[in-house]
C-alpha positions in Angstrom: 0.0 0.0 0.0 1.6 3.1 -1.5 1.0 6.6 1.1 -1.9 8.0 -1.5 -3.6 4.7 -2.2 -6.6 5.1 -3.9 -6.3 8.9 -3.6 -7.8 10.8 -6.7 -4.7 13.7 -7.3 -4.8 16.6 -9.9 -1.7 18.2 -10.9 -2.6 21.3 -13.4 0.9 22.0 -15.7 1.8 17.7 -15.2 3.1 17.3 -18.9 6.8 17.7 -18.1 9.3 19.1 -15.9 8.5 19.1 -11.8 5.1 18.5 -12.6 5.8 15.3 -14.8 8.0 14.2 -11.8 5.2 14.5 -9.4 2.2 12.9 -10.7 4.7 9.8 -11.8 5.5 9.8 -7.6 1.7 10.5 -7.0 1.2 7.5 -9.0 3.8 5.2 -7.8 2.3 5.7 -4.1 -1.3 4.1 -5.8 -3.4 7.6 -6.6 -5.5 7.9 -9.4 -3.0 10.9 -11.1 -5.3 13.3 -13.5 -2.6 15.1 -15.3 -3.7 18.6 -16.6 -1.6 20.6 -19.1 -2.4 23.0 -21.9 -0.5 20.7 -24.0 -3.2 18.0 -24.6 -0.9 15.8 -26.4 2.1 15.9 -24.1 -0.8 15.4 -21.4 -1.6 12.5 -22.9 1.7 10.4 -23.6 2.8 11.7 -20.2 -0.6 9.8 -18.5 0.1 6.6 -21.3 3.9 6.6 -19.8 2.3 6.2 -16.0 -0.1 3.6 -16.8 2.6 1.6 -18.9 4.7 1.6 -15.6 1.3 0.3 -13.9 -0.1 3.3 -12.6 -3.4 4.6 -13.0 -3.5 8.2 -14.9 -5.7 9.9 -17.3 -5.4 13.3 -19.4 -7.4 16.4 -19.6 -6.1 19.2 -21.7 -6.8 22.7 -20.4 -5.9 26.3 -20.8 -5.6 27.2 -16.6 -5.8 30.9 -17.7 -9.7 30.4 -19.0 -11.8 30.3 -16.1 -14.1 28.8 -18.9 -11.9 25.7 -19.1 -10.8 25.2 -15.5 -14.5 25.1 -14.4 -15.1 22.4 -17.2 -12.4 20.6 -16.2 -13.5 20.3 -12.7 -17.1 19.2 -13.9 -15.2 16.3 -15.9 -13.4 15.2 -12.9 -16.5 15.4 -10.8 -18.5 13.2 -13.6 -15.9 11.4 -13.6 -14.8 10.5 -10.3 -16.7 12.4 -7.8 -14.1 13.1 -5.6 -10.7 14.9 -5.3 -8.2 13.9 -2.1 -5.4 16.4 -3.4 -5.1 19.4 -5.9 -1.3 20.2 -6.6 -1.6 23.7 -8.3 1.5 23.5 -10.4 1.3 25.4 -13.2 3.4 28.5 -14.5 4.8 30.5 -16.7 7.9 32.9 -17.3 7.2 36.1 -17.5 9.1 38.7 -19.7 12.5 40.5 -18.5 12.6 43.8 -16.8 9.4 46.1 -16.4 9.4 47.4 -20.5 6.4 44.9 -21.1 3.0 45.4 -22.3 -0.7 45.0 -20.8 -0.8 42.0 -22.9 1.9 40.4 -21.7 1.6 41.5 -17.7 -2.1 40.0 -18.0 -1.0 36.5 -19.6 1.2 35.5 -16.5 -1.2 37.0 -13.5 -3.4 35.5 -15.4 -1.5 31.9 -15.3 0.6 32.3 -12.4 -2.3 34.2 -10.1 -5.6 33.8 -11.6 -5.1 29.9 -11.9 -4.5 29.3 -8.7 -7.7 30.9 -7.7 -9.9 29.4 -9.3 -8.9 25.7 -9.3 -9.2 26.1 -5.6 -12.2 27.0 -6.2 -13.4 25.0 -8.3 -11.8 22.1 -6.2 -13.4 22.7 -3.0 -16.8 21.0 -3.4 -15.1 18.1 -4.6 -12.5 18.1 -1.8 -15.0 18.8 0.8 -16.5 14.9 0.2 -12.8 13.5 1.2 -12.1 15.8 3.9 -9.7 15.1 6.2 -7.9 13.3 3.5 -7.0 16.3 1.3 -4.3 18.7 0.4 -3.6 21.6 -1.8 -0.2 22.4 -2.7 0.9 25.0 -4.6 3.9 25.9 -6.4 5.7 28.9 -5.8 9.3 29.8 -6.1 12.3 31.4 -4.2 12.1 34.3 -6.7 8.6 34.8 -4.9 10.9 35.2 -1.3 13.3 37.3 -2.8 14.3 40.0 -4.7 14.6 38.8 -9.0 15.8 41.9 -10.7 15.9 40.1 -14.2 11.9 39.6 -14.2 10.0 41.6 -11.1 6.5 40.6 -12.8 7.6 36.8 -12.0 8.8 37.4 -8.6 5.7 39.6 -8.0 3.2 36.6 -9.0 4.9 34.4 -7.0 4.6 36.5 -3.6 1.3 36.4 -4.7 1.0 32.7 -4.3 2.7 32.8 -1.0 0.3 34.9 1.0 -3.1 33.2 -1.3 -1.8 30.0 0.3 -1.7 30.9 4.0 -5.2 32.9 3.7 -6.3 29.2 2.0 -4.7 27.2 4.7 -6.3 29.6 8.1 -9.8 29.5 6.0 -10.2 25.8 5.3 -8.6 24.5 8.3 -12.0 24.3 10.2 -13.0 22.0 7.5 -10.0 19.4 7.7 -8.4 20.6 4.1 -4.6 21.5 4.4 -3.3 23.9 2.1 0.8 24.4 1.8 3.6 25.7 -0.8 7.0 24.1 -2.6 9.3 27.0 -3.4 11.8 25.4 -5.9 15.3 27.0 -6.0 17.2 26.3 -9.3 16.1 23.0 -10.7 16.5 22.0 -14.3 14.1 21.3 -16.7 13.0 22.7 -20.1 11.4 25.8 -18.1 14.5 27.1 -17.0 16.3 26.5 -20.1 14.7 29.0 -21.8 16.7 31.4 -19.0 19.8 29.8 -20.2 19.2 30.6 -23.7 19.1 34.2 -22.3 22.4 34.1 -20.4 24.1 33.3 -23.9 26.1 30.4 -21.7 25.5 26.8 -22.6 23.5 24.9 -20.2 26.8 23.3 -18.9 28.2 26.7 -18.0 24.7 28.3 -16.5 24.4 24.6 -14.3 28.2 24.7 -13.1 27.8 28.6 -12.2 24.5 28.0 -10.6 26.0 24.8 -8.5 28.6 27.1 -6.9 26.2 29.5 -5.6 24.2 26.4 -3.8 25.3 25.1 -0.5 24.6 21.2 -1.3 26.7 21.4 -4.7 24.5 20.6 -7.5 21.4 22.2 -9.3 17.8 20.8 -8.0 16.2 17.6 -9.9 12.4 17.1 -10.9 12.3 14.3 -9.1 13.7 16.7 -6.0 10.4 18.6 -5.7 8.4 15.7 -6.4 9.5 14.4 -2.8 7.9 17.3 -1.3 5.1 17.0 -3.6 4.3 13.2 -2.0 5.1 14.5 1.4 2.4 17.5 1.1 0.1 15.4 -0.1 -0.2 12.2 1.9 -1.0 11.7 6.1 2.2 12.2 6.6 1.8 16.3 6.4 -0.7 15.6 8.3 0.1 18.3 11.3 1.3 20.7 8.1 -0.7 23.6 7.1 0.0 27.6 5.5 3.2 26.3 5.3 6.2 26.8 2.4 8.8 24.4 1.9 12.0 25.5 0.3 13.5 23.4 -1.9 17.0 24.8 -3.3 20.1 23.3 -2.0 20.0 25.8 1.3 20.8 28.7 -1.4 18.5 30.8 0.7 20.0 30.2 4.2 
């Protein structure tokens, strides 16, 4: 018996990366893993790749900045299932360097990065309310959300956001037996953060060694790193845990 046996989990953003990571961990501790990504066909080999490793996983693909499509998405997984034990709000964006952006742009990642997290909480609830004290919301934050990030202050700012959404979550639905926390990854490398070492101009050998030195453990953060925490958050064993963040980056930040 694995810690979330028979535990329905959502993870939002769950095609690759940390989020990828996580619902393959979800699944290996026996939930049912509903992987949501805006990339329907990523979303959909990632769920085949669980369940051809014996796990149990379906797709959904959805755009978490419509409110439109996160409500239909939680309809489906009420049809569907009936229940949810744990929503892990994962998805993000980057958002655009410096402060010379447009309305367009500035809207797209509050949108993604703020708005998301809203509303799949509350769109959640009802369905989380039926496994109660069983459940868990996580969200994903970031260490640029704890400190100053000069290279992109509309990403940092969105992730603050996060932070303090979380612990007004947590205080609110405590009463009720629903636990809400946070993973704030440090430098971990996937294809998201790639896309800032095509920025540097460095190759990603160069951006990883440079990044390693600044970390107290030695070495640049892992998927499977945050999907640790992930598990943790989500199972009885977080049980006493709530309006809480957990820092994940190699002590850079101590």
């Amino acid at each position: 018996m694995g810690e979330l046996e028979d535990r329905v989990v959502l993870v939002t953003g769950a095609a690759d990366g940390m989020g990828l990571a996580s619902a393959k961990s979800f699944a290996a501790e026996g939930a049912v893993v509903l992987i949501a990504d805006i990339d329907g066909i990523a979303a959909d080999r990632a769920a085949k790749e669980i369940q051809s490793s014996g796990g149990n996983a379906c797709a959904y693909a959805v755009d978490v900045s419509s409110v439109a499509e996160l409500e239909a998405l939680f309809k489906s997984v009420d049809e569907t299932y009936g229940r949810l034990n744990v929503l892990f709000s994962h998805a993000g964006i980057q958002a655009p360097l410096g402060l010379d952006l447009t309305e367009d742009d500035f809207d797209h990642v509050v949108n993604v990065n703020l708005k998301s997290h809203f509303f799949c909480t509350q769109f959640a609830l009802p369905l989380m309310r039926k496994c109660a004290p069983e459940t868990s919301i996580i969200y994903t934050s970031s260490t640029a959300g704890m400190r100053g990030m000069p290279t992109s202050p509309l990403y940092s700012m969105t992730k603050a956001g996060i932070l303090l959404f979380m612990r007004s979550v947590a205080v609110r639905l405590a009463p009720e037996g629903i636990r809400a926390n946070a993973i704030a990854p440090g430098a971990v490398q996937t294809a998201f953060s790639q896309k800032y070492v095509e920025a540097s101009g460095m190759t990603t050998e160069e951006v990883v060694a440079r990044t390693a030195q600044r970390i107290p453990l030695g070495r640049i953060g892992q998927p499977t790193d945050i999907a640790s925490v992930a598990v943790f958050l989500a199972s009885d064993l977080s049980s006493f845990i709530t309006g809480q963040t957990i820092v994940v980056d190699g002590g850079h930040l101590a």
